[in-house]
N, C-alpha and C positions, 0 to 999 in steps of 0.2 A: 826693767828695774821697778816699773808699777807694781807688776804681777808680786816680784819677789818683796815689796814694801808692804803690799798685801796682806799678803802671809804671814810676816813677821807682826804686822803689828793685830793681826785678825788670831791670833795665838796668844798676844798678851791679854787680848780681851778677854776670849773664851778660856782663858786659866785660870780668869780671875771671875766671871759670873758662872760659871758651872759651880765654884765653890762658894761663893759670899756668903748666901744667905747663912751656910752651915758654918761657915767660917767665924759670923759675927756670931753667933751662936755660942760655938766651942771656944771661942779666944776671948770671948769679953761678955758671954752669958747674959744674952740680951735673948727676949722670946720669939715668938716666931710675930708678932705684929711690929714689936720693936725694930726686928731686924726686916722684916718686910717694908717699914716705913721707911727706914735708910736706904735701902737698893728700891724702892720707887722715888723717894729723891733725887739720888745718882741721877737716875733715867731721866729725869723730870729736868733735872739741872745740864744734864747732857743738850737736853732738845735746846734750852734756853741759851746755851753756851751758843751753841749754832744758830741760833736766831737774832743774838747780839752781834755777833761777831762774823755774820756771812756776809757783809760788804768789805771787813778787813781780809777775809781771802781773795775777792773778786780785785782787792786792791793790791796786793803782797803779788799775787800769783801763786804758778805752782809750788815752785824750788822754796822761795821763802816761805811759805804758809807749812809747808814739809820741813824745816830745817828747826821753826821754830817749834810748832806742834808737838814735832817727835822727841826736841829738847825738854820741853812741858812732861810730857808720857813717861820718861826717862826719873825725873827727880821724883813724879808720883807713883809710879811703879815699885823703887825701892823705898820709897817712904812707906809706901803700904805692908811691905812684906818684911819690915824690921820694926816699925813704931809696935810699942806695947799700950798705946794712947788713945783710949778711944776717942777724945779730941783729934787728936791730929791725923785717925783713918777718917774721921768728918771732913775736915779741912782738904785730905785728898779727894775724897767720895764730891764733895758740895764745891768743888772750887778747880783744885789742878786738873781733876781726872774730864770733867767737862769742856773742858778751854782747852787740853791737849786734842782729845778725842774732836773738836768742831775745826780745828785747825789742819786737823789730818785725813780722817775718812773722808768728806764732802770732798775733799781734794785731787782725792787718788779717783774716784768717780768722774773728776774735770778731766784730770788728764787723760784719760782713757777713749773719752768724748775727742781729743785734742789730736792724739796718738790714733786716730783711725778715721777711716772715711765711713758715709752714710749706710754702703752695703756692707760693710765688714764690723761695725756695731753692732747690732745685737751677738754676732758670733762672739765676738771679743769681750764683751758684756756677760757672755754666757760664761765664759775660761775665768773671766776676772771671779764671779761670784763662786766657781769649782774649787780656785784655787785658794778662796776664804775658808771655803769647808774644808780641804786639806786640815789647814790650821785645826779648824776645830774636832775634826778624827783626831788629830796628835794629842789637842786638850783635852781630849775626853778619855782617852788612853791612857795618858800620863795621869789623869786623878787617880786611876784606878792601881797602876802601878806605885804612885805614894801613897794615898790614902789607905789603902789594904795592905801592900807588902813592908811599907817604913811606916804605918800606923803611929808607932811612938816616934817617930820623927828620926834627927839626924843632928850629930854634933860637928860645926865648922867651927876650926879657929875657938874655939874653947867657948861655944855659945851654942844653944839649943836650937833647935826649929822644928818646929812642927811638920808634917806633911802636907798641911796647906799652905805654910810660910815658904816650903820649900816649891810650891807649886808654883807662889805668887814671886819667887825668885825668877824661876825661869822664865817667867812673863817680861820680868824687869831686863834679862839678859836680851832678849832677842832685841826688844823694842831702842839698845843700846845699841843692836847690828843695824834698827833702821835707821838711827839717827847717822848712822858712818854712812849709808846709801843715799840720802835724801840729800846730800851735798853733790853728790854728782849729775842730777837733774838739770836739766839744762829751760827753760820755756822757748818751745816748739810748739808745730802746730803742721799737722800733714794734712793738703792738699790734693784733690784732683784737680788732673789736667784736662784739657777738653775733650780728650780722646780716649779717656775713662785710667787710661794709666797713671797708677800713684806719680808723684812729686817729692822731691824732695824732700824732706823736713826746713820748715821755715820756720825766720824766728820768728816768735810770737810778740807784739807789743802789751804789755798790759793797762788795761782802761781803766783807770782812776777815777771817782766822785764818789762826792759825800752821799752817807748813806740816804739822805732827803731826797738827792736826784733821782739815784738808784732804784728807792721804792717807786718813787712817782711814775720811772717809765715801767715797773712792772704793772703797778696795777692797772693801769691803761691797756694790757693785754686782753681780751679777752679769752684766749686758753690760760692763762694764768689762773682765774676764778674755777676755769675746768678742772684745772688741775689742783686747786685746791679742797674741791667737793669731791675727787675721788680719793683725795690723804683723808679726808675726814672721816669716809665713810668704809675707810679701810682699816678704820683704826683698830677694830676689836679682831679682825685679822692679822695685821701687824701683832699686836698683844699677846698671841698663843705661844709665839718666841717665850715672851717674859715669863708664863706658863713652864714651860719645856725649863725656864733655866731656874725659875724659882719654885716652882711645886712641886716637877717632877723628881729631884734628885732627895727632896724631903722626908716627900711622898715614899718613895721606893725603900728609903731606910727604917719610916716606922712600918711600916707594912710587912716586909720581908728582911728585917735584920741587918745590921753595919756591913756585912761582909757580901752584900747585894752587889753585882757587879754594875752600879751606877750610873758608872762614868761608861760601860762598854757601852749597856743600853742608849745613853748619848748622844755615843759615838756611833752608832746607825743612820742618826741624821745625816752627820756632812759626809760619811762613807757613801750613802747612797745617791748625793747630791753631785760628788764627785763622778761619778757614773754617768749618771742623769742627763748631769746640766749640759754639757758639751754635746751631747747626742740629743737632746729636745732643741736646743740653741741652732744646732746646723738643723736639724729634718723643718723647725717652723722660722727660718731666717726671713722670710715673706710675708710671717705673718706680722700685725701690726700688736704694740704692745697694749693695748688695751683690752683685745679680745681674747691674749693669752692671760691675764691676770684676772676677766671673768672667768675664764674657765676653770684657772687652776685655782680659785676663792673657795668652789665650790667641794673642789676634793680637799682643800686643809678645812675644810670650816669643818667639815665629819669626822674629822683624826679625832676629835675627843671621846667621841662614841664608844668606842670599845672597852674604856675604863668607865663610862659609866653605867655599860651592862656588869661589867666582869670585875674584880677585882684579881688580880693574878699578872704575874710576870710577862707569860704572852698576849694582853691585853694591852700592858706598858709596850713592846715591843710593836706592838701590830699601829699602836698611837702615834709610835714615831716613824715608822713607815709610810701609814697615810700621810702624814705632813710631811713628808719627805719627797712625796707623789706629787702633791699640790704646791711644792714651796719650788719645787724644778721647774715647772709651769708660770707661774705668778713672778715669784719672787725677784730672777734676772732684770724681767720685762720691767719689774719698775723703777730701778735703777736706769734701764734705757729710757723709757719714759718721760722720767723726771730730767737728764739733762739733752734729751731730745727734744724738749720744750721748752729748756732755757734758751733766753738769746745770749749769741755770745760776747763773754766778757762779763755775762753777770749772773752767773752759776749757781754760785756762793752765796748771792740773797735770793735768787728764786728759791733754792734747794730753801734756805734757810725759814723763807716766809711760809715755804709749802709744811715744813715741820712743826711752824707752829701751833697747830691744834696738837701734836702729839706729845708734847711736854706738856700740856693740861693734861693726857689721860694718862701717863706713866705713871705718876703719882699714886690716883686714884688705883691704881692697876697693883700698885705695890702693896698699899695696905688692905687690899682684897685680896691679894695672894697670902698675907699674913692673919688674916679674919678668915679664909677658908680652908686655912690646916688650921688653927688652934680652935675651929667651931666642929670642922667634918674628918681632921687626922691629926688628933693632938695626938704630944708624946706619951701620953700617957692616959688613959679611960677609954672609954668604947667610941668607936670610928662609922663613920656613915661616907666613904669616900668616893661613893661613887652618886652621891648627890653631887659632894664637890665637883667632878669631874661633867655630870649634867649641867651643870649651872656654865662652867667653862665654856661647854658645848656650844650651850642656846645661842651665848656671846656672843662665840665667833662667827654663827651662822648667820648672825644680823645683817656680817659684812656683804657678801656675795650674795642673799636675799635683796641689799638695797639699790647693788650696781647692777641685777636686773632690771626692778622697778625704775629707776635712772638713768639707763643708758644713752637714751634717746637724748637725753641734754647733757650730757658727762663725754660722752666720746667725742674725743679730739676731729676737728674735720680731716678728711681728706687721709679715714683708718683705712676705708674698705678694702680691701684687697682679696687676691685670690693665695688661700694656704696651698698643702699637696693636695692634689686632687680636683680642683679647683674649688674646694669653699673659701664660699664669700667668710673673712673674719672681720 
């Protein structure tokens, strides 16, 4: 039911940020800084939703943190995709759409933690993040079949839609299948026995206290601090996402014309990931998750390179291949990471405190995505885009450049281990 919650609601996402930026754009004629400053809000207000609110999950639980979340995702969902308001797409973007999203995703990452033992995590870590990408092949798919083939949209019930409205419907649809699954959740928690054979499923108690208690025994960790100087210093690597969802689809239409296939290009991300991840997750099951997220830093931190030799379609393509390379690598690992390290019962504010530097850089990240198409690929005058695309570059290479320099005090104790082969990771 994780998996399939997953999916559903990692579909309503990516239906809706594949399209935003063009969406505010085409429905309410806002510029590309305008509407850049809006989707690094979202982002910005998303991190903070989760930063306020991660002790109310560690306090709800799974079942309830899911029931309500996906309730929240449900009313801002179709608010988004019918309101002609640019008030009240703010009110979804700055308000609902953050409070559903900290209430659900951090979540589905607990359970999964909950739902499996220490050697069959990362595997299961690997399938969960496969099966997000599904999602997102479908979203990028489906742009491509509305936005090109229903261009002019589509009339229901004697009312108009556009092909993004119609895209942002069916985001609204699924996320109303996950609110019918999220009541069948039960709080469990699987167990090894001493003889290494699973157990059971037990229930699980949920650990209540104020959010005052809560921080106080976090910060007393000391992997706690580790783990928050390697969120920090991942941050212009995490960002190449916001990249991918806000530059690239901009990008690809003033440069090579409307009828560019967008959404297919996209969709080589999570096709590839889908592939990847289950077969990189089982061959390095062994290995510790710090020393796959150095490695794979280093192959997405170069995915921007090719665009900023070339300008041309298989340049765009080969861009999302390399981050496709590196994101199989990395990516999993730090979702296990992150509640590998929380202690349990308080998931929901470690996750929560550890994000907090990344809702300062959303922001920032939004209105540089909207300063670096109206400076290096406006709609209109002469384009220098593969400056844009260098400056991208240098960014993300800051990341995997600093967790060399840092390892030495960043890696968790007790990572070493031996991968295939026997290297030490």
């Amino acid at each position: 039911m994780a998996y399939t919650l997953k999916m559903l609601e990692a579909y309503g996402y990516f239906s809706m940020s594949v399209i935003l930026v063009l969406y505010l754009s085409s429905e309410f004629g806002l510029t590309d800084i305008e509407a850049g400053a809006i989707y690094g809000m979202y982002g910005a207000l998303t991190s903070v939703a989760g930063f306020m609110i991660g002790f109310l999950v560690d306090n709800l639980g799974v079942r309830l943190s899911l029931i309500l979340g996906f309730s929240i995702l449900t009313v801002a969902r179709l608010l988004m995709a019918l309101t002609s308001s640019l008030l009240m797409v703010k009110f979804v973007l700055f308000f609902l759409l953050p409070i559903g999203s900290a209430l659900g995703i951090p979540v589905l990452s607990m359970g999964i933690k909950r739902y499996t033992t220490p050697k069959s995590r990362g595997f299961a870590f690997g399938l969960f993040y496969a099966i997000m990408n599904i999602a997102a092949l479908v979203s990028g798919l489906m742009v491509d079949i509305l936005d090109i083939n229903l261009r002019d949209g589509a009339m229901i019930n004697g009312m108009h839609y556009s092909s993004k409205r119609l895209l942002l419907l069916s985001g609204a649809f699924t996320t109303i299948l996950g609110l019918f699954i999220s009541f069948f959740f039960r709080e469990i928690k699987v167990d090894e026995n001493g003889d290494g054979k699973l157990a059971l499923a037990q229930p699980y108690q949920v650990k209540g206290g104020s959010p005052l208690t809560i921080i106080r025994e976090l910060v007393k960790l000391p992997f706690f601090w580790k783990f928050m100087g390697i969120t920090i210093i991942c941050i212009n690597l995490k960002m190449i996402f916001r990249y991918l969802d806000a530059v690239l689809p901009t990008y690809l239409v003033r440069e090579f014309g409307s009828d560019v296939p967008k959404g297919s290009i996209y969709a080589i991300n999570p096709a590839l990931i889908i592939i990847l991840v289950p077969l990189v997750s089982a061959w390095t099951s062994d290995w510790q998750p710090f020393g796959m997220i150095h490695i794979g830093s280093y192959v997405s931190g170069i995915s921007a390179l090719p665009l900023a030799l070339n300008t041309s379609i298989p340049s765009a393509i080969l861009f999302v291949v390399i981050l496709s390379l590196g994101e199989a690598v990395w990516s999993p690992r730090f979702y296990d990471l992150t509640v590998s390290m929380a202690p349990e019962g308080r998931e929901g504010t470690f996750v929560a405190l550890g994000s907090a530097p990344l809702f300062m850089a959303k922001f920032p990240v939004g209105l540089l995505s909207g300063h670096l198409l109206q400076t290096y690929c406006p709609e209109e005058g002469p384009r220098d885009s593969r400056t844009m695309w260098t400056i991208i570059c240098v960014m993300t290479m800051s990341s995997p450049i600093l967790l060399t320099l840092f390892q030495r005090w960043l890696r968790p104790e007790n990572t070493v281990t031996h991968g295939p082969g026997g290297k030490d990771v």
